[in-house]
C-alpha positions in Angstrom: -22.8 14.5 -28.7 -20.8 11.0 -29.2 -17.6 10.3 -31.0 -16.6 7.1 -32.3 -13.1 6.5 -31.9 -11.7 4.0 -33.7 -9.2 1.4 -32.4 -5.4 1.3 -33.8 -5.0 -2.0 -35.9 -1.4 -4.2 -35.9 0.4 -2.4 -39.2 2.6 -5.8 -40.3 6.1 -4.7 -41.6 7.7 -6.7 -43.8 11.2 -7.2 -44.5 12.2 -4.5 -42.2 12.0 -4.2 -38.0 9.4 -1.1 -38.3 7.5 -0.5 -34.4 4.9 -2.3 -34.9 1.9 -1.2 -32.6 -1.1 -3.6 -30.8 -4.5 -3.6 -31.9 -6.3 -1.4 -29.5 -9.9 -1.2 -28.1 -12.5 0.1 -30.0 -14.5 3.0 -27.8 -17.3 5.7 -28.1 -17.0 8.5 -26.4 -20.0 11.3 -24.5 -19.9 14.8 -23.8 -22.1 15.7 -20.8 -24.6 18.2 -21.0 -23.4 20.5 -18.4 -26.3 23.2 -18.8 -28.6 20.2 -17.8 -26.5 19.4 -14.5 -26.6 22.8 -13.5 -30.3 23.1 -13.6 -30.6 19.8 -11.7 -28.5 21.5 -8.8 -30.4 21.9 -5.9 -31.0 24.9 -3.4 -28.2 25.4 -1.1 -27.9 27.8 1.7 -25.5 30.4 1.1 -23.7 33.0 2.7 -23.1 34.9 -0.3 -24.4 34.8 -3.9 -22.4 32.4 -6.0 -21.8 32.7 -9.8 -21.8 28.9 -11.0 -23.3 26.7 -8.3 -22.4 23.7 -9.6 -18.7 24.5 -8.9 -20.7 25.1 -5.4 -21.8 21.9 -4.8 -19.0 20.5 -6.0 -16.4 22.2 -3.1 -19.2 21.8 -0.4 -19.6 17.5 -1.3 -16.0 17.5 -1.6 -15.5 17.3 2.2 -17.1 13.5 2.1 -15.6 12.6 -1.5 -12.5 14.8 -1.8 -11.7 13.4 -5.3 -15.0 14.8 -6.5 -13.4 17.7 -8.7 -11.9 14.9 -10.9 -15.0 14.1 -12.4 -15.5 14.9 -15.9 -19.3 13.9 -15.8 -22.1 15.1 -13.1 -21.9 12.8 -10.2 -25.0 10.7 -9.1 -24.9 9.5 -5.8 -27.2 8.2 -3.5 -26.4 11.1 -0.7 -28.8 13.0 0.7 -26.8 16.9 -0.6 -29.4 19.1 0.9 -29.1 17.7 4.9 -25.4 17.8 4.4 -25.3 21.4 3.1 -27.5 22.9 5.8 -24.9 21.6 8.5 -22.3 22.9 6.7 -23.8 26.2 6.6 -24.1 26.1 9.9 -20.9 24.8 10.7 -22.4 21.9 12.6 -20.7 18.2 12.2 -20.4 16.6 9.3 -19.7 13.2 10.7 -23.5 11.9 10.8 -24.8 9.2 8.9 -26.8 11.0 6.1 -27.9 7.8 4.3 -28.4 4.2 5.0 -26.4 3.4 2.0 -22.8 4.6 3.6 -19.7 5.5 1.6 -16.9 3.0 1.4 -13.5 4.0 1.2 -13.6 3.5 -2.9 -14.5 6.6 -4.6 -12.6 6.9 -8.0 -12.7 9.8 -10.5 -10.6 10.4 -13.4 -10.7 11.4 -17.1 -13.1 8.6 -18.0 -15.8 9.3 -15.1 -16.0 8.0 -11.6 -16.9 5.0 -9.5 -18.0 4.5 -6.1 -18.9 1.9 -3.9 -21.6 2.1 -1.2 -23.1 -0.8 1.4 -26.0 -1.1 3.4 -26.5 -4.0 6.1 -30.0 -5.5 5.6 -30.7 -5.4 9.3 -30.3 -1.6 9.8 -33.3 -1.4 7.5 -36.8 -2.0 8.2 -37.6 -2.4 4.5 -35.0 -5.2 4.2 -35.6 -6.6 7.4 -36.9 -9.7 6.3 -33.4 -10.5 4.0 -31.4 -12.4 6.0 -27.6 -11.5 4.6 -25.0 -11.7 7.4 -22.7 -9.1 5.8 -23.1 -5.7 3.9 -24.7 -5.7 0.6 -22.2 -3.7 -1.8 -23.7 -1.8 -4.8 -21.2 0.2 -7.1 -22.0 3.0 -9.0 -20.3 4.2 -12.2 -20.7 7.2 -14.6 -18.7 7.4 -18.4 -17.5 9.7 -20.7 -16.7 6.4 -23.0 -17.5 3.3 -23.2 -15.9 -0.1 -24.6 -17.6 -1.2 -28.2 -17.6 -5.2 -27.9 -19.8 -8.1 -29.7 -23.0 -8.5 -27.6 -22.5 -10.6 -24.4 -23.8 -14.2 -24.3 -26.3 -15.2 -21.6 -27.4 -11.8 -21.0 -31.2 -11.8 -19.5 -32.9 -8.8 -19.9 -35.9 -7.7 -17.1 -38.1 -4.9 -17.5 -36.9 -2.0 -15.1 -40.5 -2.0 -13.1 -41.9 1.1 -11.3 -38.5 3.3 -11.5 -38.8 3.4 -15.2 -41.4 5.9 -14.4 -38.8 8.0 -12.7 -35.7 6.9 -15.6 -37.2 7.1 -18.9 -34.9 3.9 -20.8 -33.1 2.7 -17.7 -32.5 -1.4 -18.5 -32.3 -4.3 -16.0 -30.8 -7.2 -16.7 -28.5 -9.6 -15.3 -25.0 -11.1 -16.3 -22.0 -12.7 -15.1 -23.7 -13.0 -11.8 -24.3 -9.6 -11.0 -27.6 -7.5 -11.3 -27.6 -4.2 -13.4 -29.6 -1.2 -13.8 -28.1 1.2 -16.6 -29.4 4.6 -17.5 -28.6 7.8 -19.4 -28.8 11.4 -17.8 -27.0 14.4 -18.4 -25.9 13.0 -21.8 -24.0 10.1 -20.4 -24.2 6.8 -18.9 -24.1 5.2 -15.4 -24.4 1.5 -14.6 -25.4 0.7 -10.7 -24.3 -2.8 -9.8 -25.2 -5.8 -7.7 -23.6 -9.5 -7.2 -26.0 -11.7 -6.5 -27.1 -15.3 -7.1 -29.9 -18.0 -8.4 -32.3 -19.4 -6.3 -33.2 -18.9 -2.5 -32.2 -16.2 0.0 -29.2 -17.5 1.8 -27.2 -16.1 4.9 -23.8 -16.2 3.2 -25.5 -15.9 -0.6 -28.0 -12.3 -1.8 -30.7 -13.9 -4.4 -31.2 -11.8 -6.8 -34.7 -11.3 -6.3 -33.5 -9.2 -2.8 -31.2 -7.6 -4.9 -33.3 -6.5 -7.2 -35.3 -4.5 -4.0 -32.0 -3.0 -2.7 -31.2 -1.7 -6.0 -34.7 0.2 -6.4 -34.0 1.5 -3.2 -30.4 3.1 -4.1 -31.9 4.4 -7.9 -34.4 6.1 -5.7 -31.7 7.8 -3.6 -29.5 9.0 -6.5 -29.0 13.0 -6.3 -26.6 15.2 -8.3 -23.7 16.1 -6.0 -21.0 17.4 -7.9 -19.0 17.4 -11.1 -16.1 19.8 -13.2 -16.5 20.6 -17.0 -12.7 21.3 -16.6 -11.9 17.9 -15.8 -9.1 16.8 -17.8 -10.3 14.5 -20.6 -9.0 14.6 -24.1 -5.6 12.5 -23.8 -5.3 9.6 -25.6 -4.9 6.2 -24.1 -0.8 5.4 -25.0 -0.4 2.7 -28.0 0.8 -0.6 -27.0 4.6 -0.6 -29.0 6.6 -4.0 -30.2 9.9 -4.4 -29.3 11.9 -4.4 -31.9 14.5 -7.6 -31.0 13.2 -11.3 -30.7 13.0 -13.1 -28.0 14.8 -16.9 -28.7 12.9 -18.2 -26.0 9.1 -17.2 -25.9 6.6 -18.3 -27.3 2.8 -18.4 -27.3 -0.2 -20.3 -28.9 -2.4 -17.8 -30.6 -5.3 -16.5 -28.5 -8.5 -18.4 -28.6 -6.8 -21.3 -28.7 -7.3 -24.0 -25.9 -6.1 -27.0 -24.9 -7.9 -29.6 -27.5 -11.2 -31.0 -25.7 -11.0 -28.2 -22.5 -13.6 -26.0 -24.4 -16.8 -25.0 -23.0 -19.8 -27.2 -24.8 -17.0 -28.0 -27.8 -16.7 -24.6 -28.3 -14.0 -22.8 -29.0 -11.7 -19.4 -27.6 -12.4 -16.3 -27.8 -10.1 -15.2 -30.3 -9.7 -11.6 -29.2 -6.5 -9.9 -30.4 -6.9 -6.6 -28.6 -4.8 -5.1 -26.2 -6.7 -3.3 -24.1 -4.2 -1.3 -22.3 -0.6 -0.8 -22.0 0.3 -2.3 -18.8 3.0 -3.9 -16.1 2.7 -7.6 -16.3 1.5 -8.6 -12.9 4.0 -11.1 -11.7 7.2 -9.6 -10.4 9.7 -11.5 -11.6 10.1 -13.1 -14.9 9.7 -15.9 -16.2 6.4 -16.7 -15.9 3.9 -18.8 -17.6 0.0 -18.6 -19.2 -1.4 -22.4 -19.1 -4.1 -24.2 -17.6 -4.2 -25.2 -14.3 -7.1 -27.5 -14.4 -5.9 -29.8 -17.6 -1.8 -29.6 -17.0 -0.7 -31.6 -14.6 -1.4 -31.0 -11.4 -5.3 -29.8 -12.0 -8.2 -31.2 -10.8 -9.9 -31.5 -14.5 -13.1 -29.4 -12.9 -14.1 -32.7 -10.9 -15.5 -30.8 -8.1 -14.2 -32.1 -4.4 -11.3 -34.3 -5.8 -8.6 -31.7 -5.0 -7.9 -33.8 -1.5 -7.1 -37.5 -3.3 -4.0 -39.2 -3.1 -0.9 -38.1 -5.2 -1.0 -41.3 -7.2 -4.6 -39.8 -8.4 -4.7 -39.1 -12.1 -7.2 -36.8 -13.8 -8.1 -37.5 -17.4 -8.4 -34.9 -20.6 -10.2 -37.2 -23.6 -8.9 -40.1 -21.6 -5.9 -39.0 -21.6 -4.6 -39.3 -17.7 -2.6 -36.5 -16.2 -0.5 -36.6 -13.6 -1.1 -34.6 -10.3 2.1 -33.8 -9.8 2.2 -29.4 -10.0 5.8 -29.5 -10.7 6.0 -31.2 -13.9 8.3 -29.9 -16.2 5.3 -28.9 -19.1 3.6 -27.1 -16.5 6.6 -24.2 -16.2 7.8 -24.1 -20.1 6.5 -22.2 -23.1 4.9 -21.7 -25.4 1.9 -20.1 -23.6 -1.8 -21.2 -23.6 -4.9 -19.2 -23.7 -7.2 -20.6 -21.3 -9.9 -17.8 -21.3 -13.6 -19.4 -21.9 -11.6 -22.5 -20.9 -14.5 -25.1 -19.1 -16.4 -23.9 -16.2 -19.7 -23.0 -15.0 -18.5 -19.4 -14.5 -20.7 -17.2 -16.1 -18.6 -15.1 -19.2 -20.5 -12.7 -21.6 -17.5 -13.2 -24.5 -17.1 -16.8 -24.5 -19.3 -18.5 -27.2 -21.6 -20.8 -24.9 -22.0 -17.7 -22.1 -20.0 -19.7 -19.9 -16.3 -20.4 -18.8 -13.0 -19.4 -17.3 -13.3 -15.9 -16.4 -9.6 -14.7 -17.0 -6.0 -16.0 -17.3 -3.8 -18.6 -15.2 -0.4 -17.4 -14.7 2.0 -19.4 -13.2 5.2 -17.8 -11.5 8.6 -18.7 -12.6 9.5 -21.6 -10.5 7.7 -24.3 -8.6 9.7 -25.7 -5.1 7.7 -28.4 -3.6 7.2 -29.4 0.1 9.1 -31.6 2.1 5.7 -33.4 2.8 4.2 -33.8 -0.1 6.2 -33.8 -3.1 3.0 -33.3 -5.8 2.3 -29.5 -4.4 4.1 -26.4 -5.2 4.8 -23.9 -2.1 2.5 -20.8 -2.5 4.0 -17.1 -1.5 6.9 -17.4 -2.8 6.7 -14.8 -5.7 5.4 -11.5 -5.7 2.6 -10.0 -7.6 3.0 -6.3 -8.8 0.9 -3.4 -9.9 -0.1 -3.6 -13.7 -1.1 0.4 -13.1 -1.2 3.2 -11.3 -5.2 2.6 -9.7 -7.3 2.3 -6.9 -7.7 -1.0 -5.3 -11.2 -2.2 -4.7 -11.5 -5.3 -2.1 -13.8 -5.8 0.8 -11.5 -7.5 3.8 -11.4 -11.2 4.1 -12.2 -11.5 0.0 -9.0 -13.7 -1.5 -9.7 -11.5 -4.5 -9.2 -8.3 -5.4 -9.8 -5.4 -8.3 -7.5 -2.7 -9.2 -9.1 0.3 -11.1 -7.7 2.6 -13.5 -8.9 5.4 -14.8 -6.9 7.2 -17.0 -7.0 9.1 -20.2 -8.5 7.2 -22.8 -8.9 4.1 -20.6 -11.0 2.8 -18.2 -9.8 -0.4 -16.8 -10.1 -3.3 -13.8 -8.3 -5.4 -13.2 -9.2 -8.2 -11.0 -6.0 -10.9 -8.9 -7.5 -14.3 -7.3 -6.2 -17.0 -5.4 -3.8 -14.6 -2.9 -4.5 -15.3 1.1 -6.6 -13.0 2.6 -5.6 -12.3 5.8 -2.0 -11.8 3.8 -4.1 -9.1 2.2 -5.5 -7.6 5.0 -2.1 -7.3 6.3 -0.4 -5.7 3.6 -3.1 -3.0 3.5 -5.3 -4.2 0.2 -8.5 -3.3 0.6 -10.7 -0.6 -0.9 -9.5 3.2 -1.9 -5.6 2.2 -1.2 -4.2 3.9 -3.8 -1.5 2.4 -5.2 1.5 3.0 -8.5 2.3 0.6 -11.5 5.1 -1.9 -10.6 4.2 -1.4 -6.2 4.4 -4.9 -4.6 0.6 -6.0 -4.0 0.9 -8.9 -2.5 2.2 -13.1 -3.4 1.4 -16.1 -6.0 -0.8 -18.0 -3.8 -3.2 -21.2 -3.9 -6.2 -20.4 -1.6 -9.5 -20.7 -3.0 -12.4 -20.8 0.0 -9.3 -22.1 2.1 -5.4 -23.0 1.7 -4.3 -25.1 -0.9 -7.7 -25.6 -2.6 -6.0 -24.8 -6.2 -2.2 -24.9 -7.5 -0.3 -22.3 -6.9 -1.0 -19.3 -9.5 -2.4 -16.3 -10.2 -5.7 -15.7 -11.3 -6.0 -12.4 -13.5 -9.0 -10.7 -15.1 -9.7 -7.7 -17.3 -12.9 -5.6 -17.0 -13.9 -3.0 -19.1 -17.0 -0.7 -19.0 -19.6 -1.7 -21.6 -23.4 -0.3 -22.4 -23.8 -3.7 -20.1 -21.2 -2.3 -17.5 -18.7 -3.9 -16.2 -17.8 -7.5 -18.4 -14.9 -9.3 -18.7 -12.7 -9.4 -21.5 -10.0 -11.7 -22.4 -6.8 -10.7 -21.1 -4.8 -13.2 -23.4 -3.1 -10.8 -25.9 -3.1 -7.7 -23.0 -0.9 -10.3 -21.4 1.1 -11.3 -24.4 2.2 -7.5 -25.4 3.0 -6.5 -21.2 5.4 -9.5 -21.2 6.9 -8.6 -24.6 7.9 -5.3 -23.0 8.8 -7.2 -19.5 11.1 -8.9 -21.4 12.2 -6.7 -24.1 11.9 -8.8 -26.8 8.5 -10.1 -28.5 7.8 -13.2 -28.5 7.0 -16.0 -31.8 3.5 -17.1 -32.2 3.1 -21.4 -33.0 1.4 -21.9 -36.0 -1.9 -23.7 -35.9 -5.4 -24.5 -37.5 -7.0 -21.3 -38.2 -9.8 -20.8 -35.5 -12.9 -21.8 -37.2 -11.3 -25.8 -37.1 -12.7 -28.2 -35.1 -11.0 -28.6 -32.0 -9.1 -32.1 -32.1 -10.7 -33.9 -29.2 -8.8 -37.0 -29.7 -6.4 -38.8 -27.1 -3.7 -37.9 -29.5 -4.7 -34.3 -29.9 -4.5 -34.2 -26.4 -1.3 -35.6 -25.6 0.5 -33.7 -28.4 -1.0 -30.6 -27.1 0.4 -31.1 -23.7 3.7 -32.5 -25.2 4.2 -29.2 -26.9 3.8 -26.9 -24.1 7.7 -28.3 -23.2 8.8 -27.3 -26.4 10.9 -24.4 -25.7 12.8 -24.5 -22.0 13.7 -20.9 -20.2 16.7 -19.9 -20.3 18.4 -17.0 -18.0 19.6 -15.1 -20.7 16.2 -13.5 -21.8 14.6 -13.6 -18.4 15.5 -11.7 -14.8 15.3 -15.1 -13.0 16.1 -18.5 -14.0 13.8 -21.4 -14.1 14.7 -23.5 -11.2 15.1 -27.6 -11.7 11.4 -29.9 -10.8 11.3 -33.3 -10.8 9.7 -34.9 -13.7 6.4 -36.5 -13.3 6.2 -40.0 -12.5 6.4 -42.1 -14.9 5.2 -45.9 -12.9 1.7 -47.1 -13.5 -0.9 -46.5 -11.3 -3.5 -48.1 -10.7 -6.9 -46.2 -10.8 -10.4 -45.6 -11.3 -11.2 -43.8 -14.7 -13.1 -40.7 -14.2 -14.2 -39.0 -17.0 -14.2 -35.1 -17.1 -17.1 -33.3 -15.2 -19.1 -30.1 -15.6 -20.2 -29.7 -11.7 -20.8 -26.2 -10.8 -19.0 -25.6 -7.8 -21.4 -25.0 -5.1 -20.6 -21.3 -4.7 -21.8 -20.4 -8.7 -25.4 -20.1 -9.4 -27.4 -19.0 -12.1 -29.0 -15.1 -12.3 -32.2 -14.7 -10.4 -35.4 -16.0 -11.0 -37.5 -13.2 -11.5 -39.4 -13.3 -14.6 -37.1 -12.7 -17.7 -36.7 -12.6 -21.2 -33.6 -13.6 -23.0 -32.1 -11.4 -25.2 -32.3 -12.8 -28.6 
């Protein structure tokens, strides 16, 4: 059985200061078939007869996954529950390795279902002996009682499952945003296994698809039922996302979908999607803070791959316009805001129009303080990031990104933080199943990107929600817009423009009044915890330099999906 639920829709008052409430995400929701999971449980030795064995299995898996009673769907996991139930029949150990796949510290479950992640090294087995990957291959696992309804993602290719169909009737493969996916139905509901992976040859630091593709077979065929509660809590709905009722005097933002004239991906535009997909703590911990571009403001490297060590007098150039690479120009820390989602890059981005892009938002923290050595830069760690929710975080160690899951009634939610320091990270205990509350300290602003300073100083921030697809990103724009609003106290004014479906203006002109806005409106303390401190203004003596026009080079670390034999989805 499946319920649509309809999404809230913004109610305009007019002439009076009503609440006014977000849109919110349309969803569909699943009931499980319960009698099914029960017959799927397997033979367990007993000491004494037992009236529902699925509650059974349930306690006796519990001891590896203790959050496993949380689950408001069955539980498919690739662990072998018979091998482990004889031992602890028998009172043996329970500390062996029962799978090649091994349990990660990330096992989630919640109103909305459960996730888990699981790794394998290549070399530990003889099948995948010949895959030369120096660290452990991660595959996640998910299972919903809902699911996110969104427009079909762009650049989706779709592969014919192969041999397991035999074994799951209507399972898809198919590959986007860099990551391979098998999705299924059983028990009434969906699950989505998972797989980052990348075009071309087999690579010690890089999993080809194609070797994916083999370790995911592998896990499908490992999959057992191990647990599950039909008394799960599941039936609250997520919170709507309220208005303040004051104005701020200060704030403002562009509307979403709206980019920088010229910055769009193949003349493209936005994605222009108002929802607010979940009430939440805007991620910076101090206020104020700002949502530009980092790679067309000043400072940015206008995506020309390699120039991010050039002088300071460098310029880059948007529609010839030339930028200056100082970080700490004035328009770089004053609103109104820019949406810079789908902004150009050879990311891979279901929602943007041309299937590629920026994958999330740039925020930038309330101040920039610049080093005594090089006057262009703005000091990383310097201001803290916070919780946006209570969640789980998921991070392997030495990643300089990291997600935090929520899974809550009516919501099911990632969130995903770039450009913090890893070993900064490590250090403060960020990696996978710390649990962790909304507002908790997570870390600081940073710039690292492969290696220090490699990118201004900002924070990277994605939203993921769970789709037919899995996991794809959404834009976080508006989600943004309504968690400062409440940050704050006060919602903010939104500029007036071209309705989306106008050209872009990819003049010099459009350009330069584009950037020239983005000072319109200076911070001020009274609306805000922390003051803006002063920057120096940008240079304003002529340079002389090379024009270099704006480039579209994939950075080395992106590839395409695999090249196994495909069909597009049309």
């Amino acid at each position: 059985m499946r319920i649509l639920v309809a999404g809230l829709f913004l109610a305009f008052a007019v002439g009076t200061a009503a609440a006014e409430t977000w849109p919110a995400p349309q969803t569909t929701m699943f009931k499980p078939d319960w009698e099914a999971a029960r017959a799927a449980v397997p033979a367990l030795p007993r000491k004494a007869e037992s009236t529902d064995r699925l509650a059974e299995l349930t306690q006796i898996v519990s001891g590896v996954f203790p959050a496993l009673a949380n689950s408001p769907v069955p539980v498919l996991l690739p662990f072998p529950v018979a091998d482990y139930a004889r031992d602890h029949a028998a009172g043996s150990s329970t500390d062996g390795d029962y799978s090649e796949f091994k349990p990660t510290k990330f096992f989630l479950a919640g109103p909305t279902g459960y996730d888990a992640a699981f790794s394998v090294r290549t070399r530990d087995v003889a099948d995948f002996a010949d895959i030369n990957f120096r660290d452990p291959v991660v595959v996640q696992i998910s299972g919903f009682n809902m699911l996110y309804d969104l427009p079909p993602a762009k650049g989706v290719i779709v592969q014919k499952p192969g041999e397991i169909e035999r074994d799951s009737p209507g399972i898809r493969r198919q590959i986007l945003e860099s990551t391979l996916r098998y999705s299924f139905e059983r028990f009434g509901v969906p699950y989505v296994i998972s797989i980052q992976c990348f075009d071309g040859p087999q690579r010690r630091n890089r999993l080809s698809c194609r070797n994916a593709d083999r370790i995911a077979g592998r896990f499908l065929r490992a999959l057992q039922l191990v647990g599950g509660n039909p008394d799960a809590e599941t039936d609250a709905p997520a919170p709507a996302v309220i208005r303040p009722e004051q104005s701020s005097s200060v704030f403002t933002y562009h509307r979403v979908g709206a980019l920088l004239p010229g910055t769009a991906m193949r003349s493209n535009t936005g994605d222009a999607d108002k929802t607010v997909y979940a009430r939440i703590r805007f991620p910076t911990a101090a206020t104020p803070a700002y949502v530009n571009s980092q790679s067309f403001m000043h400072g940015g490297d206008c995506n020309q791959t390699g120039r991010r060590r050039v002088s300071p007098g460098y310029r880059c150039r948007i529609n010839s316009k030339p930028l200056f690479r100082d970080e700490s120009a004035p328009e770089n820390y004053s609103y109104p805001w820019r949406d810079n989602f789908c902004e150009n890059r050879h990311f891979f981005v279901g929602q943007c129009a041309a299937g590629l892009g920026h994958q999330g938002q740039d925020i930038r923290p309330a101040s920039c303080a610049t080093k005594d050595t090089n006057k262009t830069r703005c000091q990383p760690y310097r201001h803290g990031v916070v919780a946006a929710r209570d969640g789980m975080i998921l991070r392997e160690a030495w990643n300089d990104s990291f997600f935090l899951v929520v899974n809550a009634p009516g919501e099911r939610i990632r969130f995903r933080h770039l450009h913090m320091h890893p070993r900064k990270l490590d250090d403060d205990g960020i990696v996978s199943g710390h649990l962790v509350k909304e507002g908790e300290p997570l870390g600081m602003i940073g710039n690292y990107n492969r290696r220090p300073g490699w990118t201004t100083t900002h924070l990277h921030f994605e939203v993921l929600v769970p789709t037919r697809d899995g996991w794809v990103r959404v834009n976080p724009y508006m989600t943004l817009v309504a968690a400062y609003e409440q940050l704050i106290r006060a919602r903010g004014t939104e500029i007036n423009e071209p309705p989306s479906d106008t050209p872009a203006d990819t003049s010099i002109e459009g350009a330069s009044e584009a950037i020239a806005a983005s000072a319109a409106a200076p911070i001020t303390a009274k609306d805000t915890n922390t003051a803006r401190s002063k920057t120096k203004a940008a240079p304003r003596t002529k340079v002389k330099t090379k024009s270099h026009k704006v480039r579209s080079k994939a950075p080395r670390r992106i590839a395409h999906p695999g090249k196994m034999r495909t069909k597009k989805r049309r």
